[in-house]
N, C-alpha and C positions, 0 to 999 in steps of 0.2 A: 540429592534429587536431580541436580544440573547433568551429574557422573549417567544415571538409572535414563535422563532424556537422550544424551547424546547416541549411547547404548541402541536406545530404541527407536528405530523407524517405524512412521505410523503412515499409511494406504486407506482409501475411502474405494469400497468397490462397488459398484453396480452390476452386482452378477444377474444378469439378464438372459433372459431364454434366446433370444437372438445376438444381442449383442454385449460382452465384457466390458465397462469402463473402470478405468484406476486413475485416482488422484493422488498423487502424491506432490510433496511440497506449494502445495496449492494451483499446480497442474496437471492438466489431464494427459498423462505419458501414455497411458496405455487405450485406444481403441480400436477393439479384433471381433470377429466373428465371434460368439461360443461353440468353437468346434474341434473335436481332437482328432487328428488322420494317426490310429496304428499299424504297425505292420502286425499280420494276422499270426504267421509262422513265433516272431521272437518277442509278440505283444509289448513291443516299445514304442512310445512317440515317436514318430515320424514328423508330424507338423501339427502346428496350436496354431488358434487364429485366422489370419487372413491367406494364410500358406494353404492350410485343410481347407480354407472355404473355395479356393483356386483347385483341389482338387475331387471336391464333392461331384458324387456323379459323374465325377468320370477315372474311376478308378476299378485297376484288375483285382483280382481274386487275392495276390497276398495283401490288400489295403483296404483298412476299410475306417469310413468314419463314421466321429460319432458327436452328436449333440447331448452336452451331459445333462442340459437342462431341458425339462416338458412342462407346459404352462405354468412357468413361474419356476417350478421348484425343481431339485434335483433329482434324476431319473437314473443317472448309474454313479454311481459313486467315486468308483473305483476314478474313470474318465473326470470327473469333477475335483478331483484332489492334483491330477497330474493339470489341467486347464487351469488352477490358481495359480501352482507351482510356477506354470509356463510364464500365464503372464506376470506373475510378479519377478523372472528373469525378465524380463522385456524392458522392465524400470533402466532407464537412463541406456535404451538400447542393449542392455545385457552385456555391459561391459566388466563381469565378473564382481559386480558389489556381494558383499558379505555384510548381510543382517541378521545383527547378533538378537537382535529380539524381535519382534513384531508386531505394531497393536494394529486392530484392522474392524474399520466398522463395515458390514457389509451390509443393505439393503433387502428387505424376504418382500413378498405382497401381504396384503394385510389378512388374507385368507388363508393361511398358512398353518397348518398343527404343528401341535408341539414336537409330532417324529421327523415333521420336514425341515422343525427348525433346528433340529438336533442335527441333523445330515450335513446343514450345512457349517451348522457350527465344527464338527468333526471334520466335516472337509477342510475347514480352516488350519484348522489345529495338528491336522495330516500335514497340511502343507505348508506351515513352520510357523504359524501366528501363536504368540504367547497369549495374547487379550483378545477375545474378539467381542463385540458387540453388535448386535443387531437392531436395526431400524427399518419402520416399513415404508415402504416405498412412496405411498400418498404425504407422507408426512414430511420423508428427505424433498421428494419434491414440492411441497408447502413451502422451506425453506430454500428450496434453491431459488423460485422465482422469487423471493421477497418479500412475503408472506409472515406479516409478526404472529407468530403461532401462538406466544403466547398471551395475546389480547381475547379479551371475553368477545369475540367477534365470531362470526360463524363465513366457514369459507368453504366452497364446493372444491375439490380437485377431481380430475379427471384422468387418470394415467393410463393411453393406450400402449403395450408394449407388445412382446412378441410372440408373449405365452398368456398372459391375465391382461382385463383392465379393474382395475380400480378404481373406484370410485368411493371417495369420503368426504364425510364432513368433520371440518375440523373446527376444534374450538380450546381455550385455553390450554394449549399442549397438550390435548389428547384427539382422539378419532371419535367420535359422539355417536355415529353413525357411517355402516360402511357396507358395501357390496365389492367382493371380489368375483369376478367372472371369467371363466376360462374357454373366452372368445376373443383375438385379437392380431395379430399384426399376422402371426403364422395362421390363422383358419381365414382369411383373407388370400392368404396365398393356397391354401389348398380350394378354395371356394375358384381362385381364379383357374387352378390347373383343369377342375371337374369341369367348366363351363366351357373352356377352349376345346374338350378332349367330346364333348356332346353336340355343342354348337358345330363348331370345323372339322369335328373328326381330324385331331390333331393334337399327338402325345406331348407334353413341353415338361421340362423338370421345375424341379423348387427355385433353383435363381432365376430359370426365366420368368417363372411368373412373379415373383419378386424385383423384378427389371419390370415389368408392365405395369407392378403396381405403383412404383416411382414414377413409372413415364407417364401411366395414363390412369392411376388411381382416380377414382373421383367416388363422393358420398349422393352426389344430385347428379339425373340423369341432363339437366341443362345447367350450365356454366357460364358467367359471362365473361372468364377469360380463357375457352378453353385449351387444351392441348393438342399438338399434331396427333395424328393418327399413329400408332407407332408399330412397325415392322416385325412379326412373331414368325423364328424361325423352330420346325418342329421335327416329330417322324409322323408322316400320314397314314393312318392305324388302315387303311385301306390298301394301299401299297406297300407300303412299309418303309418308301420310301422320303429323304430328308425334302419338307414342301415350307413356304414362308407365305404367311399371310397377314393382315394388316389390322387391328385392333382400337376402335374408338374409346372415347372416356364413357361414354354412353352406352357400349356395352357394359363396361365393367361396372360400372354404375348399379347395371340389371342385375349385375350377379354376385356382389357385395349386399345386397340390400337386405336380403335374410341374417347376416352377420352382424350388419347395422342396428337393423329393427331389436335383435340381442339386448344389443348396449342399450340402445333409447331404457328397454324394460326396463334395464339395470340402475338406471341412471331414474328414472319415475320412482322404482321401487325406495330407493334410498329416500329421493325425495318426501316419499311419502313416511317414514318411519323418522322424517327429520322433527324435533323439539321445534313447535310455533315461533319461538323468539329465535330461533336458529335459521326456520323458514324466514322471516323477515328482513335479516342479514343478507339473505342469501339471494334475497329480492334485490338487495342495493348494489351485492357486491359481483354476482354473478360467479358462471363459472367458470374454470380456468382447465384448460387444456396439454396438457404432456403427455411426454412419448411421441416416439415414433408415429403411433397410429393419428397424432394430432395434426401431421403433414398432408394427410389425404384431404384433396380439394376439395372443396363445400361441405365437410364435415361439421365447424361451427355454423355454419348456416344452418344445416339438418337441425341442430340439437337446438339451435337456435327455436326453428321454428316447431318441433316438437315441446319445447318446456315454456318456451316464451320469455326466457331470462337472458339477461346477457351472458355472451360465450367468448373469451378468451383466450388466445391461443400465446402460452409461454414463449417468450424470447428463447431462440434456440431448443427445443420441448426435446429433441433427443441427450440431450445433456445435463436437463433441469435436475432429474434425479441424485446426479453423480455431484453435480455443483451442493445440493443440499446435503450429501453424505458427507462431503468432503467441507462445509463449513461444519457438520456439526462435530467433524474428529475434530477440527481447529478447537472448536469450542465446547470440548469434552464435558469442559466443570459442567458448565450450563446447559446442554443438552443430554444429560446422561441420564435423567429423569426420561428422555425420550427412549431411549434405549434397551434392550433386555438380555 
Protein backbone atom coordinates (compact mmCIF):
# COMPACT_ATOMS: atom_id res chain seq x y z
CA UNK A 1 0.00 0.00 0.00
CA UNK A 2 3.09 2.37 1.15
CA UNK A 3 4.66 1.12 -2.88
CA UNK A 4 0.45 1.96 -4.55
CA UNK A 5 0.89 5.75 -2.20
CA UNK A 6 4.19 6.77 -3.36
CA UNK A 7 2.93 5.92 -7.04
CA UNK A 8 0.14 8.12 -6.67
CA UNK A 9 -0.22 11.83 -6.42
CA UNK A 10 -3.35 13.19 -5.23
CA UNK A 11 -4.70 17.29 -6.33
CA UNK A 12 -7.84 18.85 -4.61
CA UNK A 13 -9.36 21.17 -7.56
CA UNK A 14 -11.77 23.79 -7.44
CA UNK A 15 -12.77 23.79 -10.92
CA UNK A 16 -14.57 27.08 -11.06
CA UNK A 17 -16.26 29.04 -13.77
CA UNK A 18 -14.10 31.87 -13.35
CA UNK A 19 -11.31 30.79 -11.50
CA UNK A 20 -9.10 27.16 -11.45
CA UNK A 21 -7.70 26.35 -7.81
CA UNK A 22 -5.29 23.13 -7.07
CA UNK A 23 -3.91 21.93 -3.93
CA UNK A 24 -1.64 19.86 -3.95
CA UNK A 25 0.65 18.75 -0.87
CA UNK A 26 -1.49 20.72 1.31
CA UNK A 27 -0.69 23.97 -0.94
CA UNK A 28 -2.34 25.96 -3.25
CA UNK A 29 0.20 25.79 -6.37
CA UNK A 30 -2.07 26.32 -8.88
CA UNK A 31 -4.30 29.87 -9.13
CA UNK A 32 -5.27 30.83 -13.02
CA UNK A 33 -8.13 32.10 -14.86
CA UNK A 34 -10.44 29.25 -16.31
CA UNK A 35 -9.56 30.09 -19.83
CA UNK A 36 -8.04 28.37 -22.76
CA UNK A 37 -6.38 30.71 -25.75
CA UNK A 38 -6.39 28.14 -29.28
CA UNK A 39 -4.93 28.73 -32.23
CA UNK A 40 -7.88 28.47 -34.78
CA UNK A 41 -6.00 27.17 -38.07
CA UNK A 42 -3.86 23.97 -36.00
CA UNK A 43 -6.51 23.96 -32.91
CA UNK A 44 -3.74 23.74 -30.24
CA UNK A 45 -3.26 25.46 -26.96
CA UNK A 46 -1.74 28.44 -27.16
CA UNK A 47 -2.08 29.59 -23.51
CA UNK A 48 -4.24 28.22 -20.17
CA UNK A 49 -4.74 30.48 -17.38
CA UNK A 50 -3.58 33.74 -16.69
CA UNK A 51 -1.59 33.81 -20.22
CA UNK A 52 -5.36 33.50 -22.16
CA UNK A 53 -6.91 35.83 -19.57
CA UNK A 54 -3.86 38.50 -20.74
CA UNK A 55 -5.13 37.94 -24.08
CA UNK A 56 -9.06 37.68 -24.02
CA UNK A 57 -10.46 40.35 -26.12
CA UNK A 58 -7.93 41.34 -27.61
CA UNK A 59 -7.02 38.69 -30.06
CA UNK A 60 -6.92 38.35 -34.09
CA UNK A 61 -8.82 35.98 -36.09
CA UNK A 62 -6.14 32.94 -35.96
CA UNK A 63 -6.80 33.03 -31.73
CA UNK A 64 -9.42 32.63 -30.15
CA UNK A 65 -10.49 31.85 -26.64
CA UNK A 66 -12.33 29.96 -24.60
CA UNK A 67 -14.13 29.56 -21.06
CA UNK A 68 -14.78 25.74 -20.78
CA UNK A 69 -16.84 26.33 -17.81
CA UNK A 70 -20.73 28.16 -17.97
CA UNK A 71 -22.49 28.60 -14.59
CA UNK A 72 -20.81 26.18 -12.77
CA UNK A 73 -20.49 23.35 -15.02
CA UNK A 74 -18.74 22.32 -18.04
CA UNK A 75 -19.76 23.84 -21.55
CA UNK A 76 -17.23 22.45 -24.01
CA UNK A 77 -15.52 19.67 -23.34
CA UNK A 78 -13.18 19.20 -25.46
CA UNK A 79 -11.48 22.92 -23.86
CA UNK A 80 -12.10 21.38 -20.27
CA UNK A 81 -9.91 18.37 -20.63
CA UNK A 82 -6.94 20.42 -22.22
CA UNK A 83 -7.49 23.24 -19.01
CA UNK A 84 -6.93 20.36 -16.31
CA UNK A 85 -4.21 18.97 -18.35
CA UNK A 86 -2.70 22.43 -18.26
CA UNK A 87 -2.88 23.24 -15.00
CA UNK A 88 -2.16 20.20 -13.52
CA UNK A 89 1.38 20.77 -15.65
CA UNK A 90 1.63 24.06 -13.67
CA UNK A 91 2.20 21.74 -10.34
CA UNK A 92 5.46 22.63 -9.00
CA UNK A 93 5.95 25.24 -12.07
CA UNK A 94 5.82 22.47 -14.77
CA UNK A 95 9.13 21.43 -14.09
CA UNK A 96 8.56 18.10 -16.12
CA UNK A 97 6.94 15.95 -12.98
CA UNK A 98 5.73 12.42 -14.12
CA UNK A 99 2.45 11.19 -12.38
CA UNK A 100 2.22 7.70 -12.69
CA UNK A 101 -1.34 7.80 -11.12
CA UNK A 102 -3.70 10.37 -10.10
CA UNK A 103 -6.38 10.66 -7.51
CA UNK A 104 -8.19 14.03 -7.68
CA UNK A 105 -11.23 15.29 -5.78
CA UNK A 106 -12.76 17.87 -7.65
CA UNK A 107 -15.68 20.18 -6.49
CA UNK A 108 -19.46 20.41 -8.89
CA UNK A 109 -22.30 22.97 -7.37
CA UNK A 110 -24.84 21.28 -5.58
CA UNK A 111 -27.28 21.70 -8.63
CA UNK A 112 -25.57 19.74 -10.84
CA UNK A 113 -27.23 16.47 -12.94
CA UNK A 114 -26.03 13.54 -13.36
CA UNK A 115 -24.81 14.34 -17.29
CA UNK A 116 -22.74 17.39 -15.81
CA UNK A 117 -21.32 15.22 -13.45
CA UNK A 118 -20.46 12.74 -15.83
CA UNK A 119 -18.54 15.61 -18.10
CA UNK A 120 -16.63 16.37 -15.61
CA UNK A 121 -15.73 13.16 -14.18
CA UNK A 122 -14.61 12.25 -17.98
CA UNK A 123 -12.89 15.44 -18.19
CA UNK A 124 -10.88 14.02 -15.41
CA UNK A 125 -10.14 10.90 -16.46
CA UNK A 126 -9.19 12.46 -20.35
CA UNK A 127 -6.90 14.24 -18.49
CA UNK A 128 -4.93 11.43 -16.68
CA UNK A 129 -6.74 11.05 -13.13
CA UNK A 130 -7.06 7.35 -12.28
CA UNK A 131 -9.80 8.05 -9.09
CA UNK A 132 -11.70 10.96 -9.25
CA UNK A 133 -14.26 11.87 -6.64
CA UNK A 134 -16.50 14.37 -6.50
CA UNK A 135 -17.64 16.96 -3.80
CA UNK A 136 -20.03 19.80 -3.73
CA UNK A 137 -18.95 22.91 -3.42
CA UNK A 138 -21.23 24.16 -0.21
CA UNK A 139 -20.09 21.42 1.54
CA UNK A 140 -16.00 21.62 0.55
CA UNK A 141 -16.59 24.97 1.78
CA UNK A 142 -18.48 23.92 5.14
CA UNK A 143 -15.19 22.31 5.77
CA UNK A 144 -12.74 24.75 4.56
CA UNK A 145 -13.91 27.44 7.02
CA UNK A 146 -14.09 25.10 9.96
CA UNK A 147 -17.31 23.91 10.16
CA UNK A 148 -17.62 20.24 12.07
CA UNK A 149 -20.03 18.91 9.45
CA UNK A 150 -20.49 16.42 11.12
CA UNK A 151 -22.22 17.55 14.27
CA UNK A 152 -26.21 17.23 14.38
CA UNK A 153 -25.96 21.26 14.05
CA UNK A 154 -27.42 23.09 11.28
CA UNK A 155 -25.25 25.64 9.30
CA UNK A 156 -26.33 28.13 6.41
CA UNK A 157 -23.40 28.51 3.79
CA UNK A 158 -23.46 30.84 1.18
CA UNK A 159 -21.14 30.33 -1.94
CA UNK A 160 -21.01 33.20 -4.32
CA UNK A 161 -18.71 32.24 -7.27
CA UNK A 162 -18.48 32.91 -11.02
CA UNK A 163 -21.11 30.92 -12.66
CA UNK A 164 -23.67 29.63 -9.48
CA UNK A 165 -24.34 30.61 -5.98
CA UNK A 166 -25.08 28.07 -3.59
CA UNK A 167 -26.76 28.23 -0.93
CA UNK A 168 -27.13 25.11 1.72
CA UNK A 169 -27.94 23.88 4.83
CA UNK A 170 -26.02 21.59 6.28
CA UNK A 171 -26.35 19.13 8.91
CA UNK A 172 -24.67 15.84 9.98
CA UNK A 173 -22.56 15.36 6.77
CA UNK A 174 -25.18 15.97 4.51
CA UNK A 175 -26.99 19.19 2.59
CA UNK A 176 -30.55 19.00 4.26
CA UNK A 177 -31.59 21.61 2.10
CA UNK A 178 -30.15 23.49 -0.84
CA UNK A 179 -30.72 26.15 -3.81
CA UNK A 180 -28.32 26.34 -6.63
CA UNK A 181 -28.77 29.57 -8.54
CA UNK A 182 -27.24 30.59 -11.78
CA UNK A 183 -26.73 34.12 -10.85
CA UNK A 184 -23.35 35.25 -9.71
CA UNK A 185 -19.97 36.85 -9.90
CA UNK A 186 -20.06 36.58 -14.14
CA UNK A 187 -23.90 38.09 -14.35
CA UNK A 188 -22.64 40.97 -12.20
CA UNK A 189 -20.16 41.65 -14.67
CA UNK A 190 -22.38 41.51 -17.54
CA UNK A 191 -25.05 43.50 -15.42
CA UNK A 192 -22.06 46.09 -15.11
CA UNK A 193 -21.10 46.06 -18.97
CA UNK A 194 -25.16 46.68 -20.03
CA UNK A 195 -25.38 49.59 -17.37
CA UNK A 196 -22.14 51.50 -18.50
CA UNK A 197 -23.05 50.87 -22.37
CA UNK A 198 -26.96 52.73 -21.59
CA UNK A 199 -26.13 54.98 -18.87
CA UNK A 200 -22.47 56.52 -20.69
CA UNK A 201 -23.11 55.41 -24.00
CA UNK A 202 -19.83 53.55 -23.53
CA UNK A 203 -18.73 49.91 -24.83
CA UNK A 204 -16.27 48.28 -21.92
CA UNK A 205 -15.29 44.45 -22.31
CA UNK A 206 -15.55 41.51 -19.52
CA UNK A 207 -12.18 42.44 -17.57
CA UNK A 208 -12.96 45.92 -17.43
CA UNK A 209 -16.07 45.44 -15.94
CA UNK A 210 -14.67 42.87 -13.81
CA UNK A 211 -11.82 45.65 -12.67
CA UNK A 212 -14.84 48.00 -11.61
CA UNK A 213 -16.30 45.30 -9.91
CA UNK A 214 -13.23 44.98 -7.60
CA UNK A 215 -12.62 48.62 -7.48
CA UNK A 216 -15.97 49.78 -6.84
CA UNK A 217 -18.34 46.77 -6.37
CA UNK A 218 -20.70 47.63 -3.69
CA UNK A 219 -24.20 45.60 -2.65
CA UNK A 220 -25.63 49.11 -0.58
CA UNK A 221 -25.99 52.22 -2.47
CA UNK A 222 -24.37 54.15 0.97
CA UNK A 223 -21.19 52.76 2.48
CA UNK A 224 -19.54 53.84 5.52
CA UNK A 225 -16.13 53.24 4.22
CA UNK A 226 -16.63 54.04 0.80
CA UNK A 227 -14.38 53.62 -2.31
CA UNK A 228 -12.76 56.27 -4.79
CA UNK A 229 -14.38 56.94 -7.65
CA UNK A 230 -12.73 54.78 -10.25
CA UNK A 231 -11.51 55.71 -13.81
CA UNK A 232 -13.61 53.50 -16.93
CA UNK A 233 -11.67 53.52 -20.04
CA UNK A 234 -13.95 52.66 -23.12
CA UNK A 235 -15.06 52.94 -27.01
CA UNK A 236 -17.88 55.83 -27.20
CA UNK A 237 -20.75 53.97 -29.25
CA UNK A 238 -21.36 57.64 -30.42
CA UNK A 239 -18.11 58.33 -32.00
CA UNK A 240 -16.62 55.28 -31.98
CA UNK A 241 -14.17 56.81 -30.64
CA UNK A 242 -11.61 55.54 -27.24
CA UNK A 243 -13.46 58.03 -24.25
CA UNK A 244 -12.76 57.55 -20.16
CA UNK A 245 -15.13 58.22 -17.66
CA UNK A 246 -15.48 57.85 -13.97
CA UNK A 247 -17.70 55.38 -12.09
CA UNK A 248 -19.04 55.60 -8.33
CA UNK A 249 -19.93 52.56 -5.82
CA UNK A 250 -23.34 54.11 -5.86
CA UNK A 251 -23.83 53.64 -9.37
CA UNK A 252 -22.93 50.13 -9.46
CA UNK A 253 -24.74 49.57 -6.55
CA UNK A 254 -27.92 50.62 -8.79
CA UNK A 255 -27.21 48.33 -11.13
CA UNK A 256 -26.26 45.16 -9.33
CA UNK A 257 -29.41 45.26 -7.32
CA UNK A 258 -31.70 43.07 -9.65
CA UNK A 259 -28.79 40.47 -9.35
CA UNK A 260 -28.70 40.81 -5.61
CA UNK A 261 -32.41 40.93 -5.14
CA UNK A 262 -31.86 36.99 -7.08
CA UNK A 263 -29.78 35.76 -4.36
CA UNK A 264 -31.74 37.37 -1.24
CA UNK A 265 -34.87 35.04 -3.07
CA UNK A 266 -32.66 32.19 -3.08
CA UNK A 267 -31.30 32.58 0.11
CA UNK A 268 -35.42 33.13 1.67
CA UNK A 269 -36.38 30.23 -0.38
CA UNK A 270 -34.00 27.78 1.10
CA UNK A 271 -34.77 29.22 4.29
CA UNK A 272 -38.09 28.66 4.10
CA UNK A 273 -37.90 24.65 3.03
CA UNK A 274 -35.38 24.55 6.14
CA UNK A 275 -36.44 21.52 9.15
CA UNK A 276 -37.61 23.99 12.40
CA UNK A 277 -34.87 22.39 14.49
CA UNK A 278 -32.45 23.29 11.65
CA UNK A 279 -34.23 26.98 11.46
CA UNK A 280 -33.19 27.41 15.19
CA UNK A 281 -29.54 26.47 14.71
CA UNK A 282 -29.46 28.67 12.16
CA UNK A 283 -30.88 31.47 14.33
CA UNK A 284 -27.60 30.97 16.66
CA UNK A 285 -25.16 30.15 14.30
CA UNK A 286 -25.84 32.41 11.25
CA UNK A 287 -24.74 32.56 8.02
CA UNK A 288 -21.54 32.17 6.45
CA UNK A 289 -20.32 33.70 3.36
CA UNK A 290 -17.71 32.25 0.42
CA UNK A 291 -16.64 32.96 -2.72
CA UNK A 292 -15.56 35.48 -4.56
CA UNK A 293 -18.96 37.10 -4.68
CA UNK A 294 -18.67 37.49 -0.65
CA UNK A 295 -15.89 40.39 -1.26
CA UNK A 296 -18.45 42.69 -2.70
CA UNK A 297 -18.89 45.57 -0.04
CA UNK A 298 -21.99 45.71 2.04
CA UNK A 299 -23.11 42.54 0.74
CA UNK A 300 -23.33 40.93 4.59
CA UNK A 301 -24.95 43.90 5.63
CA UNK A 302 -27.81 43.53 2.64
CA UNK A 303 -28.34 39.89 3.63
CA UNK A 304 -28.06 40.88 6.91
CA UNK A 305 -30.65 43.05 6.96
CA UNK A 306 -33.00 41.17 4.50
CA UNK A 307 -33.10 37.73 6.84
CA UNK A 308 -32.20 39.38 10.07
CA UNK A 309 -29.64 36.72 11.15
CA UNK A 310 -26.24 37.01 11.57
CA UNK A 311 -23.97 37.13 8.30
CA UNK A 312 -20.33 35.88 8.16
CA UNK A 313 -18.00 36.42 5.93
CA UNK A 314 -15.07 33.36 5.59
CA UNK A 315 -11.51 34.16 6.27
CA UNK A 316 -10.07 34.26 2.78
CA UNK A 317 -13.86 33.14 1.11
CA UNK A 318 -12.07 32.94 -2.48
CA UNK A 319 -10.18 29.95 -1.20
CA UNK A 320 -12.47 28.48 1.36
CA UNK A 321 -13.65 25.98 -1.18
CA UNK A 322 -10.32 24.73 -2.42
CA UNK A 323 -8.97 24.67 1.48
CA UNK A 324 -12.19 22.21 2.26
CA UNK A 325 -11.39 19.91 -1.11
CA UNK A 326 -8.02 19.72 -0.30
CA UNK A 327 -8.56 18.65 3.59
CA UNK A 328 -11.14 16.40 2.54
CA UNK A 329 -8.39 14.49 -0.06
CA UNK A 330 -6.04 14.67 3.21
CA UNK A 331 -8.79 12.88 4.77
CA UNK A 332 -10.16 10.66 2.36
CA UNK A 333 -11.11 7.69 4.88
CA UNK A 334 -13.36 10.15 6.57
CA UNK A 335 -14.65 12.22 4.24
CA UNK A 336 -15.57 9.73 1.37
CA UNK A 337 -18.95 9.19 2.65
CA UNK A 338 -18.99 13.06 1.48
CA UNK A 339 -18.05 12.21 -1.87
CA UNK A 340 -19.72 10.47 -5.11
Amino acid sequence: MGLFNWFTQEVAIDLGTANTLIIHNDKVVVDEPSIVAFDRTTNKVIAIGRQAMQMEGKTHANIHTVRPLKDGVIADFNAAEHMIRGMIKKINNGKGWFFPSLRMVICIPSGITEVEKRAVRDSAEIAGAKEVYLIHEPMAAAVGIGIDVDEPMGNMIIDIGGGTTEIAVIALSGIVCDQSIRVAGDNFDSDIINYIRRQHNIMIGERTAEKIKIEVGSALPELQDPPEDFAVQGRDLMTGVPKQITVSYTEIAHCLDKSISKIEEGILKALEITPPELSADIYQTGIYLTGGGALLRGLDKRIHAKTKLPVHIAEDPLRAVVRGTGISLKNIGKFKFLMQ
